[in-house]
BAMARLO-516811 format. One record per residue (C-alpha): residue in one letter; x, y, z; chain. Coordinates in steps of 0.25 Angstrom, whole numbers, plus 5000, padded with zeros to 4 digits. Layout:
BEGIN
<site><residu>A</residu><c1>X</c1><c2>Y</c2><c3>Z</c3><chaine>A</chaine></site>
...
END
This chain:
BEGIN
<site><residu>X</residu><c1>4754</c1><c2>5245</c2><c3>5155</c3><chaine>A</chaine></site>
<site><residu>X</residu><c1>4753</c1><c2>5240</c2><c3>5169</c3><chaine>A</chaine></site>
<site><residu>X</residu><c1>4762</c1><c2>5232</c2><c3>5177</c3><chaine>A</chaine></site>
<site><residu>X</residu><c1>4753</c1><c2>5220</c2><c3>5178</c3><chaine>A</chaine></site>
<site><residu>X</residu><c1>4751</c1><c2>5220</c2><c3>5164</c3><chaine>A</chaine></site>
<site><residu>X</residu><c1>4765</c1><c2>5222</c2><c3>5159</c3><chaine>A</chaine></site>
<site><residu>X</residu><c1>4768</c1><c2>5211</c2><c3>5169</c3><chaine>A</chaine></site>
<site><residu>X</residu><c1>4758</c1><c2>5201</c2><c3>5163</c3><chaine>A</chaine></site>
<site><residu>X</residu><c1>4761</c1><c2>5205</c2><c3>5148</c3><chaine>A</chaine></site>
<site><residu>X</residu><c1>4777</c1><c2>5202</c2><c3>5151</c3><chaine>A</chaine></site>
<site><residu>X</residu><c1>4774</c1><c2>5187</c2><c3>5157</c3><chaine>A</chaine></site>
<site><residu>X</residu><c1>4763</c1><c2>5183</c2><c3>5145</c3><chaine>A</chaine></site>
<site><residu>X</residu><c1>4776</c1><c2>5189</c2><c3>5135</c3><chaine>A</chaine></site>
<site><residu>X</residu><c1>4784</c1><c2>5179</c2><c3>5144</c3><chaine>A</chaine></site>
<site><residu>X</residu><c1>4776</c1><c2>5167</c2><c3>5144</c3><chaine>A</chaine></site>
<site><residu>X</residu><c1>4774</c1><c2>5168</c2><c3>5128</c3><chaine>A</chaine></site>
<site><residu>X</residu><c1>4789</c1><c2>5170</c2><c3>5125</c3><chaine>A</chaine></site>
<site><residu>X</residu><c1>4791</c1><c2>5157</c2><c3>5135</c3><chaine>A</chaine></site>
<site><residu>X</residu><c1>4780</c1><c2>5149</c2><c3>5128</c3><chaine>A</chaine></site>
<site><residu>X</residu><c1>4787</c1><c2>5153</c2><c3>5114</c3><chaine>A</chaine></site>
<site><residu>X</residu><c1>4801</c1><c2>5149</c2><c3>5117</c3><chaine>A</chaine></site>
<site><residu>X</residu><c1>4796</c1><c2>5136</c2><c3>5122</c3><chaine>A</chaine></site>
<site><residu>X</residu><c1>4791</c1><c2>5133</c2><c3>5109</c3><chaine>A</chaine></site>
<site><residu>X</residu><c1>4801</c1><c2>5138</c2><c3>5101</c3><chaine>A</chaine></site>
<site><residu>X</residu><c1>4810</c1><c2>5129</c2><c3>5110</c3><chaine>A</chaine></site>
<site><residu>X</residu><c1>4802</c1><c2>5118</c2><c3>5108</c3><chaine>A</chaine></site>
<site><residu>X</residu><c1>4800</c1><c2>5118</c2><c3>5092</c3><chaine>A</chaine></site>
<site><residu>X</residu><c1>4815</c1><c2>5120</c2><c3>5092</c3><chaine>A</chaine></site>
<site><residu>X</residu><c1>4817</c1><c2>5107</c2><c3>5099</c3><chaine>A</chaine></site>
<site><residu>X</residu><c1>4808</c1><c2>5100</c2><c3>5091</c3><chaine>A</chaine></site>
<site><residu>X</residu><c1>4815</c1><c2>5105</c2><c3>5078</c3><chaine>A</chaine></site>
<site><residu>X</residu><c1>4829</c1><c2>5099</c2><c3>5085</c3><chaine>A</chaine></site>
<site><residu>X</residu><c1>4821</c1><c2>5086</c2><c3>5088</c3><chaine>A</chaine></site>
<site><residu>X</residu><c1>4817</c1><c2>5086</c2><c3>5073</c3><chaine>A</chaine></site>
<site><residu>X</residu><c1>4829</c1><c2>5089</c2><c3>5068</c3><chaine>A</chaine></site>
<site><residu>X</residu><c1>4836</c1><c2>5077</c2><c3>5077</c3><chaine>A</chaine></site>
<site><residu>X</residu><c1>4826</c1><c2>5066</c2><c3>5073</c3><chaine>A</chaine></site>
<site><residu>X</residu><c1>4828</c1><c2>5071</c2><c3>5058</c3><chaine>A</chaine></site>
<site><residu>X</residu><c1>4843</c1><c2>5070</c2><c3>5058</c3><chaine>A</chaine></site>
<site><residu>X</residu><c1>4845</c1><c2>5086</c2><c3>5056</c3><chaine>A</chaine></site>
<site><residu>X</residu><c1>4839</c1><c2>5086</c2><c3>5042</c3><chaine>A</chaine></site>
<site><residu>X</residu><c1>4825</c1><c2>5087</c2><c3>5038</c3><chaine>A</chaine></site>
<site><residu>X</residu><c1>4817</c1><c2>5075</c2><c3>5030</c3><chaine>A</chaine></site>
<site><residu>X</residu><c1>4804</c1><c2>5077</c2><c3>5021</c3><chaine>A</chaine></site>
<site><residu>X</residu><c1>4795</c1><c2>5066</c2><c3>5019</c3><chaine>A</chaine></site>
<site><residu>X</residu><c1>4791</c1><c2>5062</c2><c3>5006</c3><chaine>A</chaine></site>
<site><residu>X</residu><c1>4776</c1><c2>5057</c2><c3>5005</c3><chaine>A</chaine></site>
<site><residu>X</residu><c1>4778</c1><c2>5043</c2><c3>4994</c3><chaine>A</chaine></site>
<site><residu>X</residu><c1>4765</c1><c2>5037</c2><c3>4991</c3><chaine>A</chaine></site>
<site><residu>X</residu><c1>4761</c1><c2>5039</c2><c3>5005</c3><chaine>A</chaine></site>
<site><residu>X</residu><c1>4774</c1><c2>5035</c2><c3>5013</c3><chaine>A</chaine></site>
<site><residu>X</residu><c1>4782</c1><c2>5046</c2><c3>5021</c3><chaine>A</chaine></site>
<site><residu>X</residu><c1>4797</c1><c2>5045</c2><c3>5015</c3><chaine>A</chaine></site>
<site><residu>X</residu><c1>4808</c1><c2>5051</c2><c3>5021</c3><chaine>A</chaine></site>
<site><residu>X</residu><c1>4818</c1><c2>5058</c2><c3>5011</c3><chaine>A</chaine></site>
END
């Protein structure tokens, strides 16, 4: 494998590990933003003649 080529294969590498920890950061702050707005614990909704209800 040539320089060049080595070179380039190392940066595209780069760019993809950078892209997949920004998501990963990103979906890891919208889980704390969840959890915040949800008061730390997890709600399912019940679907009653229609209506969304908490429980």
């Amino acid at each position: 494998m040539g320089p060049e080529l080595h070179l380039q294969m190392m940066t595209s590498r780069h760019d993809e590990f950078i892209a997949e920890a920004t998501e990963y950061r990103l979906a890891r702050a919208a889980e704390a933003v969840r959890k915040i707005r949800s008061g730390g614990e997890r709600r399912r909704a019940l679907r009653l003649f229609g209506k969304t209800v908490s429980a």
